[in-house]
N, C-alpha and C positions, 0 to 999 in steps of 0.2 A: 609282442603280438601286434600284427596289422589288421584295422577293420579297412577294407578296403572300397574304392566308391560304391561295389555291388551290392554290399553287406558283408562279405567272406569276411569271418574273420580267421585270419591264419597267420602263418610262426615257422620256422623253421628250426629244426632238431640234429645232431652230430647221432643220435641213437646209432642209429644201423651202421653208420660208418665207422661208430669204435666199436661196435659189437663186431664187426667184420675185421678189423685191428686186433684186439685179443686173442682173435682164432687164427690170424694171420699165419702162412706159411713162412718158411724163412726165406722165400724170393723175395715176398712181399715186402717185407720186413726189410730187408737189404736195397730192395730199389728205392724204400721212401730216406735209408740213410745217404742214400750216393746223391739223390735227388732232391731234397727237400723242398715241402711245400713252403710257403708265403700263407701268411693267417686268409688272406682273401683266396687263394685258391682250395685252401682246405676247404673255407664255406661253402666254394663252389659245389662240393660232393655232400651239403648236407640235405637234409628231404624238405619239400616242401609241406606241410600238413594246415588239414582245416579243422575249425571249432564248429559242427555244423548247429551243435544244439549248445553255444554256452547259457550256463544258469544265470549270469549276469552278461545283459550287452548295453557296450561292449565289458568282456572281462577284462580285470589288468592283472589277475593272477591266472596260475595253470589252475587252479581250486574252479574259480568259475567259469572256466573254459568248458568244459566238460568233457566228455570222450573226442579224442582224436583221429582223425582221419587222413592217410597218407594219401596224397593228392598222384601220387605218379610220376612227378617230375622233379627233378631238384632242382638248388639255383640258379644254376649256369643253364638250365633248359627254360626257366622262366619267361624269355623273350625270345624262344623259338615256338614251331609250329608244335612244339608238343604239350606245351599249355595254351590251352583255348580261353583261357581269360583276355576281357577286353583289352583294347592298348590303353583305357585309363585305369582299372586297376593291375594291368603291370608297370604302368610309369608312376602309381600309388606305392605296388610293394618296390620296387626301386627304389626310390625315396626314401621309404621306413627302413630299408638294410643298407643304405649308406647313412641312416642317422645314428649322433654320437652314440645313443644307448645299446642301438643293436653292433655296431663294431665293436664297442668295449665289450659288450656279451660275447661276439666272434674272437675276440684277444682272451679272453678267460676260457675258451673252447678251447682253445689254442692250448692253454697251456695243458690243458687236460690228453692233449692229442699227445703233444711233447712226455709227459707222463707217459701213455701206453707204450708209445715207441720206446722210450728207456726201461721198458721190463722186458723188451727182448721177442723175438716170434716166439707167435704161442704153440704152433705144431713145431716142435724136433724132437724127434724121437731121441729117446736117452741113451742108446748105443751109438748113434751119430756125436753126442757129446761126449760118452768114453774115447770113443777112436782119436776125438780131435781136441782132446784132454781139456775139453772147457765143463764148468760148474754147473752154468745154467744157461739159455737159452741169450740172456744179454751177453754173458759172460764170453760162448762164441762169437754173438755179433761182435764184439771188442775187437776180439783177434782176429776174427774175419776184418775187421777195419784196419787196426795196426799193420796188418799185414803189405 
């Protein structure tokens, strides 16, 4: 969590982007295998969120953070015109997401992202896996890849 020169204090969350991954269709699914991201572009899709009421300031847990608020932008829109934060608290949270603790926090998302992906798209329908004689949903993607 950054407190930032305004006071914001805010964070950034993978939430929406692996809840969006689990329900994944199998394009989806197949274009991140042919594709694959890099741990810093994945971040790039995660939300921005603020603490506007934490119980402790600043908090150093999510405990005293308190309710969260999704800001509208994610990382990669952070130093465009769709975040109206000043240019010293975007050159504040710049700094806080290239330091060691939050990329090692970005490397352990990572690996959580890597996890979803290896259970396969979450929409295929189970006659689409009779016809094309696979198990389960990874189990096509396999042979859709060996292929």
């Amino acid at each position: 969590m950054a407190k930032l020169p305004s006071g914001r204090n805010v964070a950034i969350t993978p939430d929406l982007m692996f809840e969006h991954l689990e329900t994944s269709n199998f394009m989806t699914w197949m274009s991140l295998q042919l594709e694959p991201m890099s741990p810093a572009q994945m971040a790039g899709y995660f939300d921005v969120i603020e603490f506007r009421t934490p119980l402790v300031d600043p908090p150093t847990t999510a405990d005293e953070a308190g309710p969260r608020t999704y800001c509208g932008f994610g990382v990669a829109e952070v130093m465009t015109e769709k975040c109206s934060w000043s240019q010293e608290d975007k050159a504040a949270f710049m700094h806080w997401l290239s330091s060691k603790p939050t990329q090692d926090w970005i490397l352990e998302q990572y690996g959580e992202f890597e996890k979803i992906l290896a259970q396969g798209p979450g929409q295929v329908h189970h006659s689409v896996l009779n016809q094309l004689g696979a198990s389960d949903p990874a189990d096509l993607g396999r042979k859709m890849l060996d292929s």
